[in-house]
C-alpha positions in Angstrom: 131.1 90.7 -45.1 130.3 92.1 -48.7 132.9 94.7 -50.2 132.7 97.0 -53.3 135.6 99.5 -54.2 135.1 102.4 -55.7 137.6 102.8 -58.2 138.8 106.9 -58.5 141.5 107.6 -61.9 142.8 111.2 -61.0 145.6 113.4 -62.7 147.6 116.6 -61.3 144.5 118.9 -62.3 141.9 117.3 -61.0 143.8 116.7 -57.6 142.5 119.3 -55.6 138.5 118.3 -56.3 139.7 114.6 -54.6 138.7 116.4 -50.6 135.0 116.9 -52.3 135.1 113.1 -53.6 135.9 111.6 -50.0 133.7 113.6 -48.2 130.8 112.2 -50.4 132.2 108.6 -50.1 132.4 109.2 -46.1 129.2 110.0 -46.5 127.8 106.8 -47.7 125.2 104.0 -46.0 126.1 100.9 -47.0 123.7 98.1 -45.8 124.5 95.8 -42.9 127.5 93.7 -43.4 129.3 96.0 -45.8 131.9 98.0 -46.6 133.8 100.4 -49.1 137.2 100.6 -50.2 138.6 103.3 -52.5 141.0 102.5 -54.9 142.4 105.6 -56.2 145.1 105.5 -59.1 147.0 108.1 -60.6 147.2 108.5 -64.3 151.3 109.8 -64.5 153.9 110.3 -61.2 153.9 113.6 -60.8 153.9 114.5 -56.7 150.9 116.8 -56.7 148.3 114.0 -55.7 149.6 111.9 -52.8 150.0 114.7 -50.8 145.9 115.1 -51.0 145.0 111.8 -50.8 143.3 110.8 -47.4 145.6 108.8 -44.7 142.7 105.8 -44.1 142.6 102.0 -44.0 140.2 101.8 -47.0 141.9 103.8 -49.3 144.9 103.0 -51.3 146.9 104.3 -54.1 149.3 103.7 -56.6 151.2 106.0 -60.0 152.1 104.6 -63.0 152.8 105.8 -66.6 149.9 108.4 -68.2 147.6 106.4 -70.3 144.2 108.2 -69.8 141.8 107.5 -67.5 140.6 104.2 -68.6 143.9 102.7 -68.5 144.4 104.3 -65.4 141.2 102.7 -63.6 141.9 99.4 -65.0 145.4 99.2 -63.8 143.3 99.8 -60.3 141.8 96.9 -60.5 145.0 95.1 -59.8 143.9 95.8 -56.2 140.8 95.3 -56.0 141.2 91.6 -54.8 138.7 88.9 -55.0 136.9 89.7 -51.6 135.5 92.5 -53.3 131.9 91.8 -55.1 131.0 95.0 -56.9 133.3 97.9 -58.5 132.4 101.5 -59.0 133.7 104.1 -60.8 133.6 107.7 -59.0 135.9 110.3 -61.0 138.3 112.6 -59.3 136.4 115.8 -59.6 132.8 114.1 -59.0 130.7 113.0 -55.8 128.3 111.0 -54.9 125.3 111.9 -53.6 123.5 110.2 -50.3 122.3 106.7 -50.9 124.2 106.4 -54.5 126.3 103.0 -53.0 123.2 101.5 -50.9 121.1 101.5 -53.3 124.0 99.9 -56.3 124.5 96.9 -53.3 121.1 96.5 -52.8 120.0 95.9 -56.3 123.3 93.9 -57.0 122.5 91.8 -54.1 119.6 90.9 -54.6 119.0 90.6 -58.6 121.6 87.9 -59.7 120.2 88.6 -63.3 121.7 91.9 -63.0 125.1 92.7 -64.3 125.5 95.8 -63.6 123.9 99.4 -62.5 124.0 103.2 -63.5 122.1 106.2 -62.6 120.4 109.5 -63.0 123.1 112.2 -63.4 123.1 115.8 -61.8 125.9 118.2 -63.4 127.5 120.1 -61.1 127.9 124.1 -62.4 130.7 125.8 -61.6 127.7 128.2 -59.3 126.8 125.5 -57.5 123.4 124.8 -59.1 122.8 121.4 -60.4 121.1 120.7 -64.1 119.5 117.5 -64.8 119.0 115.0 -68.1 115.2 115.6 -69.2 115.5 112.3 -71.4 116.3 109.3 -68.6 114.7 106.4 -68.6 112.0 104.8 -66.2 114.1 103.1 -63.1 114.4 99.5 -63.9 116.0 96.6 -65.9 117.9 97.4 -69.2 118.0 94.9 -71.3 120.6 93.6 -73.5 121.3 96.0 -76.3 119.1 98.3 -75.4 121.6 100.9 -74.7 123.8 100.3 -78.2 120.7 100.3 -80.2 119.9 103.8 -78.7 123.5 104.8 -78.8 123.2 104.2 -82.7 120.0 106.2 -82.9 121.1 109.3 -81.2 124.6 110.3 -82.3 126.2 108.2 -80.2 124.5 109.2 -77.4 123.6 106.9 -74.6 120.7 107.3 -72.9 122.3 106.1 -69.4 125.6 108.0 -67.9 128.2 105.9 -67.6 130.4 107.3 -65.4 128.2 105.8 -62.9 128.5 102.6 -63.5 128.7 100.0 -60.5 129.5 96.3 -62.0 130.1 92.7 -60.7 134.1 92.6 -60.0 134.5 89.3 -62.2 132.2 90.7 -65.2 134.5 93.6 -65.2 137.7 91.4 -65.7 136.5 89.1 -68.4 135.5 92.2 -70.1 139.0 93.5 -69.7 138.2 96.7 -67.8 137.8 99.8 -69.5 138.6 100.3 -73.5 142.2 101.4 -74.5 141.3 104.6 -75.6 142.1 108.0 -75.7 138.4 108.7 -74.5 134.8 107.1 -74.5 136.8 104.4 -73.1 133.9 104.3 -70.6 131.2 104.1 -73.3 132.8 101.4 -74.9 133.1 99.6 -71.2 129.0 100.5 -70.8 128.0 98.9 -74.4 130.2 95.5 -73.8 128.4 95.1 -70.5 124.9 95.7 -72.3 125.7 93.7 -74.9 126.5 90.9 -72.0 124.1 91.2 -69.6 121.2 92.9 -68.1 121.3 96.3 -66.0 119.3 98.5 -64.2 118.9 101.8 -63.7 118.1 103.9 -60.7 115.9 107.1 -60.4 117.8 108.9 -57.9 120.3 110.5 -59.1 123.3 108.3 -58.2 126.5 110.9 -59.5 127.0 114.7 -59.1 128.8 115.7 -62.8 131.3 118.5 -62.0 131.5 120.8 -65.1 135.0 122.8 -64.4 137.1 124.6 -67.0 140.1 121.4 -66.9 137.5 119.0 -67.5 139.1 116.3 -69.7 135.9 115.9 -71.8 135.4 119.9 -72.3 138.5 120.1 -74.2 138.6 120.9 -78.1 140.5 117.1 -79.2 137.2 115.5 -77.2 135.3 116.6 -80.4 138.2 116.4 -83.1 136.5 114.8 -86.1 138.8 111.7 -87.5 139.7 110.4 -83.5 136.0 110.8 -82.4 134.6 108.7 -85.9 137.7 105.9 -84.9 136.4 106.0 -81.1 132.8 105.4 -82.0 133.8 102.5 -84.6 136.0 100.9 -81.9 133.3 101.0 -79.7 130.1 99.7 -81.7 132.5 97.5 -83.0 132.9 95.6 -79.9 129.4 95.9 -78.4 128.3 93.9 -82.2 130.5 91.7 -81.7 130.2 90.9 -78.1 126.4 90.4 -79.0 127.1 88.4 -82.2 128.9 85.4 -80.0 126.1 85.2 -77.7 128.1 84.8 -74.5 125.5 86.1 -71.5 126.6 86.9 -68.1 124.6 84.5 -65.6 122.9 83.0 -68.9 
């Protein structure tokens, strides 16, 4: 039996969008002999979540302290035990679209050179309309340091999304889970696993983006100056030094 979790961080205001996440996730074909679990963790204790978190045998949940969401998700992985093979990361107020899991277990499955996935992106308007990225890349491998060197070229802009990531469970935890950061802590997670190993990314779109008023990443602070310039130097930082020791996943 092959497992992979899908790792949810949610806070009080993004609570109510966690009926549209399950529904997609109920909605998922896995291949034969698999299975999901969702592992969904608050970030704070207040008691306006549990009470819309679905009553199921594959979904758990758990408060702690506020942190942010990358804290939050890596605190999840304390249980995501070791019969799990691949972790993904589906936000509170997003969905995944048909196919998104099948296809991160099939290439997983059957590319041992591959580390880990991500996927074309649909934001989700506020109307209902969806708006794609004109600039993706062919599906396929991405090789190692591919994404930083574009990330460098492009105001640190990667060319792959990821808030789709899907990765192996133990390359995850020797890479510590996600960056202790206020935000891009999921950027800085996507650059250590380039710089580590190879990924791939899929053509269909694998994440629907909601774009809502509370969004964490709409905010003015996202874009404040001095933190963003010490987020971005954390986070090349990391992926140069990662590379610089040589240390490949699988190599």
């Amino acid at each position: 039996m092959g497992r992979i979790a899908v790792i949810t961080a949610v806070h009080a205001p993004s609570a109510p969008y966690l009926a549209d996440a399950w529904k997609s996730l109920q909605e998922q074909e896995l291949p034969d002999g698999w299975e999901w679990r969702w592992v969904i963790q608050e970030d704070g204790q207040s008691s306006d979540v549990a009470p819309l978190v679905p009553r199921d045998p594959r979904v758990s949940f758990s408060q702690g302290r506020p942190g942010g969401p990358g804290v939050a998700r890596t605190v999840a992985l304390s249980r995501v035990t070791d019969d799990v093979d691949y972790v993904r990361v589906l936000d509170a107020d997003d969905m995944l679209p048909a196919g998104a899991l099948g296809r991160d277990v099939d290439v997983l499955s059957s590319r041992p050179d591959i580390g880990w996935t991500t996927a074309r992106v649909l934001d989700l308007m506020p109307d209902g309309s969806t708006v794609g990225f004109d600039q993706d890349p062919p599906e396929g491998p991405i090789e190692r340091g591919a994404v930083l060197e574009h990330w460098q070229a492009n105001d640190f802009r990667a060319q792959v999304h990821p808030a789709t990531l899907c990765v192996r469970r133990d390359l995850l935890l020797a890479l510590g889970g996600w960056a202790a950061l206020p935000a891009s802590e999921d950027t800085a997670l996507l650059l250590a696993l380039n710089a580590t190993s190879r990924g791939w990314f899929h053509g269909p779109a694998g994440l629907l983006y909601r774009k809502w008023p509370g969004q964490v990443t709409s905010q003015p602070a996202h874009g404040e100056v001095v933190e963003r310039d010490a987020r971005m130097a954390v986070v090349e930082a990391r992926a140069q030094a990662l590379r610089g020791m040589g240390w490949q996943y699988g190599g």
